[in-house]
C-alpha positions in Angstrom: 80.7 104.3 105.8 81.1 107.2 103.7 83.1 110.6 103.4 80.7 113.6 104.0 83.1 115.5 102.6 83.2 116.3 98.8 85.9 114.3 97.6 87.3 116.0 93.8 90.4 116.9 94.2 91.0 116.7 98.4 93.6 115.7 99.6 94.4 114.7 103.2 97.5 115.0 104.9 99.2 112.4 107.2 101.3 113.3 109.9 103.9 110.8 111.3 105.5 111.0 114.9 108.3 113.3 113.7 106.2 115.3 111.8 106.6 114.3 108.7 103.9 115.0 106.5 102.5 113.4 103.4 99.9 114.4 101.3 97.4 112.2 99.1 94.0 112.6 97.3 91.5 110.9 99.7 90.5 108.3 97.1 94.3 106.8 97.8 93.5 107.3 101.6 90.1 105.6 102.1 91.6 102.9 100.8 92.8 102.3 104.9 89.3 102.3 106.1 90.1 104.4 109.3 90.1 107.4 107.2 86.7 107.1 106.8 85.8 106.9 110.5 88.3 109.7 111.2 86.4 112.3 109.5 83.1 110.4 109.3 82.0 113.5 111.5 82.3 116.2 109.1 79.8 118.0 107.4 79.5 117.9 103.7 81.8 120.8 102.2 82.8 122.0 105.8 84.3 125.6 104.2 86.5 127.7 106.8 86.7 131.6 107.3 89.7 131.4 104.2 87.8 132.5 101.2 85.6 129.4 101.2 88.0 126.7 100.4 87.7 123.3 102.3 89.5 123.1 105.9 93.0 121.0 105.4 92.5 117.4 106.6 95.0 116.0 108.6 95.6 112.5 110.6 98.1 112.2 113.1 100.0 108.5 113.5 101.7 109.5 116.8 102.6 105.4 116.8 104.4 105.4 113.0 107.4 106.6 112.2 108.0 109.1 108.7 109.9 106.5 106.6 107.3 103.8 107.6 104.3 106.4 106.4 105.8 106.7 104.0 105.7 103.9 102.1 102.4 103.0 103.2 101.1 106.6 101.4 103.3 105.0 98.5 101.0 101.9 98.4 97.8 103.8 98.8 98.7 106.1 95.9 99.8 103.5 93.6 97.1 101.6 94.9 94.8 103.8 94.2 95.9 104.0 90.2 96.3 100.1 90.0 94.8 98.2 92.4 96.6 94.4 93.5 95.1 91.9 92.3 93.6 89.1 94.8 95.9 86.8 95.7 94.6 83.2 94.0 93.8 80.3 96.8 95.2 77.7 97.1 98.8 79.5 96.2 99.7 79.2 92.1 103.3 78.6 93.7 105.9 78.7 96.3 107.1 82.5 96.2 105.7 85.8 95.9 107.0 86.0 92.4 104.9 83.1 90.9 101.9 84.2 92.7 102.1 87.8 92.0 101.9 89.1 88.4 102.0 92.8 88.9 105.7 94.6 88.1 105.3 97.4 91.2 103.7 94.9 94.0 106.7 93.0 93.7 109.2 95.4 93.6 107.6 97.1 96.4 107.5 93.7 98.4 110.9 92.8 97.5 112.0 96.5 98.6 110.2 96.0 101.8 111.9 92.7 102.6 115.2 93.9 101.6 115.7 96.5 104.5 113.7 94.6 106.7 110.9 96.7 107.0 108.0 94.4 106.8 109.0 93.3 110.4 109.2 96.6 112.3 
């Protein structure tokens, strides 16, 4: 699949089920490969009746709370500067820690498992 929308500097804007919005370039957002479907439609710079500039893209998670989207447009951004690395198999340890050797993943994993999150 790919965007038939110029991609530059657009941004797309998730919306969570209490309307919290987020924005984020589209490079960060194709990164979860539904994005691509979702506007997989669109004609290549679709331009509105507002001077020409490109109609806002939005995406709706009626299922995902705001603070959950959030951090998952925190990964996608941060993702999108510095991607993980693979995880090695078999396991170069017991933990997270010894298997991961990148700073943010595991202070984002460790954030994650702190309040519980990763099970909601």
């Amino acid at each position: 699949h790919s965007f038939r929308i110029k991609m530059g500097s657009e941004t797309i804007t998730f919306i969570s089920n209490d309307k919290q919005e987020f924005d984020l370039p589209f490079e960060a957002a194709k990164t979860a490969g539904l994005v691509e479907d979702f506007f997989e439609s669109s004609d290549d710079n679709e331009e509105n009746n507002d001077g020409g500039k490109p109609n806002r893209r939005e995406m709706e998670f009626p299922r995902v709370e705001g603070r959950i989207l959030s951090l998952i447009v925190d990964f996608l951004k941060h993702h999108n500067e510095e991607q993980m690395k693979e995880i090695p198999v078999p396991l170069g340890g017991s933990t997270f820690d010894e298997v991961m050797d990148q700073e943010w993943y595991k202070e984002f994993a460790h954030a994650l498992s702190q309040n519980k999150t990763l099970f909601e």
